[in-house]
C-alpha positions as CSV (number, residue, x, y, z in Angstrom):
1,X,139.1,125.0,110.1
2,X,136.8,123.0,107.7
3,X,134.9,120.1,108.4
4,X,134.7,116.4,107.1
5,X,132.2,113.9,107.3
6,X,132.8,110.4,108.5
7,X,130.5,107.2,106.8
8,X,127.9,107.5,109.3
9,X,127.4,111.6,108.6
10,X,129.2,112.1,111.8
11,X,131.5,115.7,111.5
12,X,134.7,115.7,112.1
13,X,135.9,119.3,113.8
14,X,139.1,120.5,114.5
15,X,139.6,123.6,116.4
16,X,143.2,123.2,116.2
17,X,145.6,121.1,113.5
18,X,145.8,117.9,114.7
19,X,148.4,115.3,114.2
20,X,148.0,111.8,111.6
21,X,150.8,109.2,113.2
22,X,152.0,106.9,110.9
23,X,152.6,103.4,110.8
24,X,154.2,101.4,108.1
25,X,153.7,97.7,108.3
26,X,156.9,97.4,106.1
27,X,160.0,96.2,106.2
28,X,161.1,99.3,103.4
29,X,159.7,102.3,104.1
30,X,162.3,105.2,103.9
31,X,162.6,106.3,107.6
32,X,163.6,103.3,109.5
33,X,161.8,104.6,112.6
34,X,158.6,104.1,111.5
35,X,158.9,100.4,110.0
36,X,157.0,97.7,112.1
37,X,157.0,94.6,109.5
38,X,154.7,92.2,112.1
39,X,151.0,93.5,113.4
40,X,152.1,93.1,116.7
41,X,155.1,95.7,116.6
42,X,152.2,97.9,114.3
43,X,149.7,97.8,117.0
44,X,152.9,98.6,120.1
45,X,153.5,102.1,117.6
46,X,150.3,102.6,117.4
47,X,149.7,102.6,120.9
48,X,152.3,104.9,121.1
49,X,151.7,107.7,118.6
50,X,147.4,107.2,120.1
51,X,149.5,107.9,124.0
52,X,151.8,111.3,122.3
53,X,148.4,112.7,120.6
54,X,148.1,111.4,117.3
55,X,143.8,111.8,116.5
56,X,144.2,109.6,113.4
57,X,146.4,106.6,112.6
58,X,147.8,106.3,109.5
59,X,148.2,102.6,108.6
60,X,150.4,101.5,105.0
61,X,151.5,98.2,103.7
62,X,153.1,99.4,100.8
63,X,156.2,102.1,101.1
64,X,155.8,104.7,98.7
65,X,159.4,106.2,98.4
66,X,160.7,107.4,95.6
67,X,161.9,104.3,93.6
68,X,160.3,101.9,95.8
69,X,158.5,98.7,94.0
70,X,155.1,97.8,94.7
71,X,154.2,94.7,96.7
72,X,150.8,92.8,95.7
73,X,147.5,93.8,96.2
74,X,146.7,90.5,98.4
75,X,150.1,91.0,100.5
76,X,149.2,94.7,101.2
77,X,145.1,93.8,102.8
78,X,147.1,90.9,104.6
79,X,149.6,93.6,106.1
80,X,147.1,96.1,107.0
81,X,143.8,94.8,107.8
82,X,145.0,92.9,110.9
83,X,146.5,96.1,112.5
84,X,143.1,98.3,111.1
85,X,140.9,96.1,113.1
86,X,143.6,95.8,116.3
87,X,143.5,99.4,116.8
88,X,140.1,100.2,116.0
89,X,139.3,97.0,118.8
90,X,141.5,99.0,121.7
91,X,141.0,102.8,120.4
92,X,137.7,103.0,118.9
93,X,137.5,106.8,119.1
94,X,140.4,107.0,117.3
95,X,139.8,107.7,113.6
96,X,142.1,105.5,111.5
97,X,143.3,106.1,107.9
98,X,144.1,103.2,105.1
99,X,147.3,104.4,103.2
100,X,146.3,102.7,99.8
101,X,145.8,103.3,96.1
102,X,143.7,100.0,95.5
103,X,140.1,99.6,95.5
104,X,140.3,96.0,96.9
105,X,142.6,97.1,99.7
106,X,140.4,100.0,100.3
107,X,137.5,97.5,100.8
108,X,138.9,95.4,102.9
109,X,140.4,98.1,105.2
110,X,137.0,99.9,105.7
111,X,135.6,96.4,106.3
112,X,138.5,95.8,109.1
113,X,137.4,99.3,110.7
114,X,139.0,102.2,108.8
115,X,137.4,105.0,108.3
116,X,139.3,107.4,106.2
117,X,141.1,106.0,102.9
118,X,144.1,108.0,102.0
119,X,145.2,107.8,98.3
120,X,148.4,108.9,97.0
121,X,147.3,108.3,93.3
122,X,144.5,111.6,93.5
123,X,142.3,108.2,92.7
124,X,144.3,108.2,89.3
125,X,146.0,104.8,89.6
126,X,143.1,102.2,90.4
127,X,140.1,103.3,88.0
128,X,137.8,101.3,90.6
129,X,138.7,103.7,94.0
130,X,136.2,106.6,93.4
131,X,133.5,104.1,92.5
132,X,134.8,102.1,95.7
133,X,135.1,105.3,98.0
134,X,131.7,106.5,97.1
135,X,129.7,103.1,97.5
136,X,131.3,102.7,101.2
137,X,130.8,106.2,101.8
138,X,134.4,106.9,103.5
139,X,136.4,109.9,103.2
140,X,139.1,109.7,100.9
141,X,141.9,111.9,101.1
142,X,142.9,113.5,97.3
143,X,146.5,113.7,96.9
144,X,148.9,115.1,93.9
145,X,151.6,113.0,93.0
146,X,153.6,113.6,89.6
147,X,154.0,110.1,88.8
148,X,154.3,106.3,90.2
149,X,156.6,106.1,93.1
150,X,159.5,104.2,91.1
151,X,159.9,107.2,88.2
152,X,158.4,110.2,89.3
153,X,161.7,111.9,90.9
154,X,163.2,111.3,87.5
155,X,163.4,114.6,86.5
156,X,159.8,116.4,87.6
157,X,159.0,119.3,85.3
158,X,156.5,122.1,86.2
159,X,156.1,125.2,84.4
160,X,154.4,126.8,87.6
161,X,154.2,123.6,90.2
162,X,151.6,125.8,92.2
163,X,148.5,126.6,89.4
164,X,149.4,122.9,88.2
165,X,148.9,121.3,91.7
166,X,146.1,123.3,92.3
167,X,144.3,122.2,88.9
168,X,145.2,118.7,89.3
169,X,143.3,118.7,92.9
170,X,140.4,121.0,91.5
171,X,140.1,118.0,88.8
172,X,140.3,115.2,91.0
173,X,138.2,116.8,93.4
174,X,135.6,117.0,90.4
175,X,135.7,113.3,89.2
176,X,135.3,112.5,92.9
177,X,132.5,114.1,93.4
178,X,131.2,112.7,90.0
179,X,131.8,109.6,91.2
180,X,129.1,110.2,94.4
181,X,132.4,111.5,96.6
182,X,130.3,114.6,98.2
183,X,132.6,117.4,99.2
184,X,132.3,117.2,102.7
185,X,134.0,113.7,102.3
186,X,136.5,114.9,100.5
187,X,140.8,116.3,101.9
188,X,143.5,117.5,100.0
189,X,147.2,116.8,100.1
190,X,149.5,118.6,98.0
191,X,151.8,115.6,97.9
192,X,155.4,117.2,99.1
193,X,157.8,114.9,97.9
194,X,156.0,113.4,95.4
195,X,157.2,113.9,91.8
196,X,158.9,117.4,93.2
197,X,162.4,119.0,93.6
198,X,163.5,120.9,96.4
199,X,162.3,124.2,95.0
200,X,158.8,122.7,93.8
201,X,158.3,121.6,97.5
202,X,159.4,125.1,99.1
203,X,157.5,127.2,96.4
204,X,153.6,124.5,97.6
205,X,154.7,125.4,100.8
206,X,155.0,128.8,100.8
207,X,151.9,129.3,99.0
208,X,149.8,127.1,100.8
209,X,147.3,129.5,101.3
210,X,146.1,129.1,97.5
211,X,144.5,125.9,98.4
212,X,142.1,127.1,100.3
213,X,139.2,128.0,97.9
214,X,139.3,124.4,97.5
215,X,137.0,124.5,99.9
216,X,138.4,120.6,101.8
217,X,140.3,120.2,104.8
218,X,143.7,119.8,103.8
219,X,146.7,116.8,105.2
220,X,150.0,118.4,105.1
221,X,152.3,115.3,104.9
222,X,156.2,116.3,105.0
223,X,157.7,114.8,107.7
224,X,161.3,113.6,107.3
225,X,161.6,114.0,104.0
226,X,164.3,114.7,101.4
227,X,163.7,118.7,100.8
228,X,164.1,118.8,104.4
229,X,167.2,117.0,104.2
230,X,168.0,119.5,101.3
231,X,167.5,122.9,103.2
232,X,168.9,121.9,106.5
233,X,172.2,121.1,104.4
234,X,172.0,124.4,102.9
235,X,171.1,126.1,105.9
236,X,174.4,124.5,107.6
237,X,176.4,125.8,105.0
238,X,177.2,122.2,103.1
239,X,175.7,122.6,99.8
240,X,177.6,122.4,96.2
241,X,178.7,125.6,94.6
242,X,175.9,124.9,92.1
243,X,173.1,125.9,94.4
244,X,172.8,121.9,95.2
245,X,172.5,120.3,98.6
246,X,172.9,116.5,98.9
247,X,169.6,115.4,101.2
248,X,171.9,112.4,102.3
249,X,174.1,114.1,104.4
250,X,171.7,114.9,106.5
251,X,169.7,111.8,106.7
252,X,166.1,111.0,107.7
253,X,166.8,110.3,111.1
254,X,168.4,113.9,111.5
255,X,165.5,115.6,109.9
256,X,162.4,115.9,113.4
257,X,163.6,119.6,114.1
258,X,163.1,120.7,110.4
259,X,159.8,118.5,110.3
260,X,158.7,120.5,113.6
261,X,159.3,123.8,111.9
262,X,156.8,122.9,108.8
263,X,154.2,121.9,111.4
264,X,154.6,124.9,113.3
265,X,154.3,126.9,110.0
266,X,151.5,124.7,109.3
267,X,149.6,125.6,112.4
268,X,150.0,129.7,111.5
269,X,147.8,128.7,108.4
270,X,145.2,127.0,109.7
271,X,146.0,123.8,108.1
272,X,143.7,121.3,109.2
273,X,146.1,117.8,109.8
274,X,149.7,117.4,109.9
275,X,151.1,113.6,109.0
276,X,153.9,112.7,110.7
277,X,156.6,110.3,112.5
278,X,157.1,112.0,115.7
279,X,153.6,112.9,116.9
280,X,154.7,114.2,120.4
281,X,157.6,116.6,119.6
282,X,155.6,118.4,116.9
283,X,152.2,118.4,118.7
284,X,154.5,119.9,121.6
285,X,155.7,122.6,119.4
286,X,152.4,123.4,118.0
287,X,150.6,123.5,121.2
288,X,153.5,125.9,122.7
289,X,152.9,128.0,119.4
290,X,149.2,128.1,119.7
291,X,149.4,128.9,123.4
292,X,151.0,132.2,122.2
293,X,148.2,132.6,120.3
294,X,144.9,135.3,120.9
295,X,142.8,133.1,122.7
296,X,139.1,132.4,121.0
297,X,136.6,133.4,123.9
298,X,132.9,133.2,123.5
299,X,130.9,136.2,125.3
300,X,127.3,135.9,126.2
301,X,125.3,139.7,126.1
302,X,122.0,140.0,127.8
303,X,119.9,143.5,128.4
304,X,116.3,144.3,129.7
305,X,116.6,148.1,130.5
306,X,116.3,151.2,128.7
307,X,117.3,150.7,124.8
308,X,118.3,147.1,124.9
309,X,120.0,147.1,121.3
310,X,121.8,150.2,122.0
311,X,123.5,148.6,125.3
312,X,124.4,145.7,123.4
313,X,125.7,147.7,120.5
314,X,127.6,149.4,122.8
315,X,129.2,146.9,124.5
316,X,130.3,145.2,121.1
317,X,132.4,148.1,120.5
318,X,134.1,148.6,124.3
319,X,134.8,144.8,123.8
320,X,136.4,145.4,120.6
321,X,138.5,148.6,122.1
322,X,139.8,147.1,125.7
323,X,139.5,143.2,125.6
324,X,140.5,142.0,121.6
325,X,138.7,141.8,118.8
326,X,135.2,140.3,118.2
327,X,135.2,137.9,115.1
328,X,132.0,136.8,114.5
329,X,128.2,137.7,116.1
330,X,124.8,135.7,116.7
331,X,121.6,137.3,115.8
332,X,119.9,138.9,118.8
333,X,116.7,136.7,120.1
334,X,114.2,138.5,122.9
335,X,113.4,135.9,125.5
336,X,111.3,135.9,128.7
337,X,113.6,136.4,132.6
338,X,115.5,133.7,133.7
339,X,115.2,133.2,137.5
340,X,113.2,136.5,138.6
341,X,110.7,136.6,136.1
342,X,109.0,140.0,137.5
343,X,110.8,141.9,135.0
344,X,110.9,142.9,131.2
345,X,111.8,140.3,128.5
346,X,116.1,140.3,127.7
347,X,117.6,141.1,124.5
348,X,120.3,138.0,124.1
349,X,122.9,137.3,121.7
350,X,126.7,136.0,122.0
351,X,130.0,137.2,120.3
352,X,133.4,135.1,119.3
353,X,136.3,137.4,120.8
354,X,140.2,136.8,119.8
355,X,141.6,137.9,122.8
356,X,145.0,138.1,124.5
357,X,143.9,138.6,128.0
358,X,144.4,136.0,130.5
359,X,140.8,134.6,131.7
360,X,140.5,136.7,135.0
361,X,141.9,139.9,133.3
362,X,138.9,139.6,130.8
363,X,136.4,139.1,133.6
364,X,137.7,142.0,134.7
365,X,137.5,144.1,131.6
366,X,133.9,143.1,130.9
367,X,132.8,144.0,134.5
368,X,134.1,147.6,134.1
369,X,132.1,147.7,130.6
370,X,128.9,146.3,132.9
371,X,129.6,149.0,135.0
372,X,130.6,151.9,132.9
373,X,127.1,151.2,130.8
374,X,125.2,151.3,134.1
375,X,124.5,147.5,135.7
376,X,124.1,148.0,139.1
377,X,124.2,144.3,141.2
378,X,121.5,144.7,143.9
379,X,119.5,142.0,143.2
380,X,120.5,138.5,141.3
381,X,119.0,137.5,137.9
382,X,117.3,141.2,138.2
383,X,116.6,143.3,135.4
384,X,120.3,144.5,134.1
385,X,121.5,147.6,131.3
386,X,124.4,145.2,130.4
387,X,125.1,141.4,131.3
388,X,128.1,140.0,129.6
389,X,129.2,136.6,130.7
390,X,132.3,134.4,129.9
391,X,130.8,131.4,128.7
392,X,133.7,129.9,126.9
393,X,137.6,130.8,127.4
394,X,139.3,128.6,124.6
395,X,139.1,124.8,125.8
396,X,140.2,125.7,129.3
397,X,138.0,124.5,132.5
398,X,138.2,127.5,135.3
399,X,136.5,126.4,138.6
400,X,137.3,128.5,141.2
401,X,134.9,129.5,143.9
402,X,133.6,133.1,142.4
403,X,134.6,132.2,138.4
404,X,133.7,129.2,136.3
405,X,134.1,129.0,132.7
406,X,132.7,127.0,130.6
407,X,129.6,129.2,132.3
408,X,128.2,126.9,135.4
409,X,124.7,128.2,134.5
410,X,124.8,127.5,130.6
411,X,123.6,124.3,130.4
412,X,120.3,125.2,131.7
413,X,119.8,128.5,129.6
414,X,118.8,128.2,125.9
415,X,119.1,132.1,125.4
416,X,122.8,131.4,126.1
417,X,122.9,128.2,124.1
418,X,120.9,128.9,120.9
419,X,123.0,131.7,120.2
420,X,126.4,130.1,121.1
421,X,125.4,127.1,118.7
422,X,124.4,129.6,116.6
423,X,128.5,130.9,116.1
424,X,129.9,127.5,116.3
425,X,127.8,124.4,116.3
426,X,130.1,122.2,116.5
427,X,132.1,123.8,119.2
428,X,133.1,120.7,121.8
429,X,132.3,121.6,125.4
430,X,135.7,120.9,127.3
431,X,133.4,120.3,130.4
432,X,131.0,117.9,129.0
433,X,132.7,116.5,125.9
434,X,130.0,117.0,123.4
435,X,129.0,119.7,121.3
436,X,127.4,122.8,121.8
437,X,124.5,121.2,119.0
438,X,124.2,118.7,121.5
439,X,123.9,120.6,124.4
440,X,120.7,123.1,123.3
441,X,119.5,119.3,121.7
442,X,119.5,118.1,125.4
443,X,118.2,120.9,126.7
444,X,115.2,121.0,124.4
445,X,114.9,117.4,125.3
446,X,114.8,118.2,128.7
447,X,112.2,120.7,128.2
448,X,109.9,119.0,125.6
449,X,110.2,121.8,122.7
């Protein structure tokens, strides 16, 4: 997953795709569901889509469907900014995106409390919103669109929609970045729906992957939409004998199962945000996908006997052949004994494991390693062949009597948390809500180094 920076240089880390609600303070948007025309009905959805998971709010004043008309810039800050500044009030950990190709509105709405501006223009129809975007520092989110909302369905042409998308966003992200954008403030949507047939949509879709030396987080924004409509009216055997499928007969409102599917797809390539209507029923289905999923498991290795790099070595590779795979290492630091200090200085390091062992199975599994490479337990924090402790099991908190993961004793060991910060600094301790940056920062804190 890649990162983004918000205005005050704080990173924004998703382990997991997360879910953009949105909320349309319109009377006109194309799915009926999501209009709330007053602030008040706003705020009430966006309490609502914050209570079924949503991490960012998406808030627009202007609908952007195909053939829509614009309203004025002056009628879309007075829409928006009132709801921005509501929901930022009552949820202020919730990040919350403007939905706006103006500079002014963009202005106002950071001022109001947003703190993500979300372009459909790429930055291509107000010539002031890089200039904008880079002064207030905000992330902007790039998006491809093959014309203004009232023509560009009129017949989109692209002689291969995939290398044309993906040079339009390389473009845009370079004039961004021109502007003062820096990269790490910088998403990518590839604008599905926007100035795109049915097979232009399907064809992004499937090659998703291609956007990723990009190098930004990327928005997938599909839900409900008209090529959904499309393939479910195939799918259901109703299209034309000319390979056509009329989107209307299967109308936005009948289109959440097909928008679930894309998110679910979504999820398998590590897209970063999903925007959408119905934030619980596809955060459900993702969640029940990724639960399926090899589990990420961080393993701390310690040794102070015999040849300390071999047993570690060692260890690596009995990992990789009984408990999953190991995706990632920390250097190896040699530090003084924890606890009984009587003893010879520890080799330490820490390993990212994929693995589709349920918690207790892999505690298992690493004890008969510890004991096939020779740790005998006679007395605690005594000199050890082979230590190997579970020190993270996904985001799950284990506290039973004889197990607890994250590790009970990592908070106070910085030859466990250097080299766990050291794989993932950014990692968010499920037990004490911060990350693991912040943890070894406490710690050395603590200790005065």
């Amino acid at each position: 997953m890649k990162d983004f920076l918000l205005r005050d240089g704080t990173p924004v880390h998703f382990r997991r795709m997360e879910f953009m609600g949105i909320v349309n303070v319109t009377e006109d948007s194309f799915f009926s569901g999501s209009r709330t025309p007053g602030a008040e009905e706003a705020l009430k959805r966006a309490d609502q889509l914050i209570a079924d998971g949503a991490a960012i709010i998406d808030v627009g004043g202007e609908s952007t469907r195909p053939g829509s008309a614009p309203v004025t810039g002056e009628e879309e800050i007075r829409r928006v900014c009132p709801v921005i500044a509501g929901i930022k009030e009552k949820h202020p950990d919730i990040l919350v995106s403007c939905d706006t190709y103006r500079a002014a509105t963009a202005r106002a709405a950071v001022e109001a409390g947003a703190d993500i501006i979300n372009d459909i223009s790429g930055l291509t129809f107000d010539p002031d919103m890089a200039a904008v975007c880079a002064e207030l520092k905000v992330p902007v989110i790039i998006m491809h669109t093959g014309g203004r909302p009232d023509t560009m369905q009129k017949d989109p042409h692209y002689d291969n929609v995939v290398e044309e998308v993906h040079d339009y966003l390389e473009r845009q992200i370079g004039v961004a970045v021109a502007a003062g954008i820096p990269l790490d403030r910088i998403i990518i949507d590839l604008g599905i729906g926007f100035g795109k047939t049915w097979d232009h949509n399907l064809a992004l879709l499937r090659s998703i992957d291609r956007f990723s030396d990009l190098e930004c987080p990327q928005l997938l924004a599909v839900s409900r939409k008209t090529f959904i409509g499309q393939q479910l009216v195939w799918e259901q055997g109703m299209g034309g004998a000319d390979g056509s499928a009329d989107a209307s007969l299967i109308p936005p409102a009948g289109r959440l199962s097909g928008t679930v599917g894309v998110s679910v797809y979504a999820a398998q390539h590590g897209i970063e945000m999903a925007r959408v209507h119905d934030v619980r029923e596809n955060a459900e289905a993702v969640r029940m996908y990724e639960a399926l999923q090899p589990v990420s498991a961080v393993v701390a290795l310690g040794s102070n006997m015999g040849d300390r790099k071999d047993y570690l070595d060692r260890a690596i590779r009995m990992m990789n052949e009984r408990c999953g795979s190991v995706t990632a290492q920390s250097k190896v630091i040699e530090t003084k004994a924890y606890g009984y200090t009587e003893q010879d200085d520890f080799l330490n390091m820490a390993v990212e494991l994929k693995t589709m062992l349920p918690p207790r199975e892999l505690l298992r599994a690493l004890n008969g390693i510890e004991a096939e490479l020779g740790r005998v337990r006679t007395l605690r924090w005594g000199p050890r062949t082979i230590d190997l402790d579970i020190i993270y099991y996904g985001d799950r908190i284990i506290d039973d009597d004889d197990f607890h993961v994250p590790h009970a004793d990592m908070y106070n060991r910085d030859f466990v948390l250097e080299p766990v910060c050291e794989l993932d600094p950014l990692r968010v301790d499920p037990r004490k809500g911060v990350t693991v940056k912040q943890l070894l920062s406490q710690w050395r804190d603590r200790e005065g180094n």
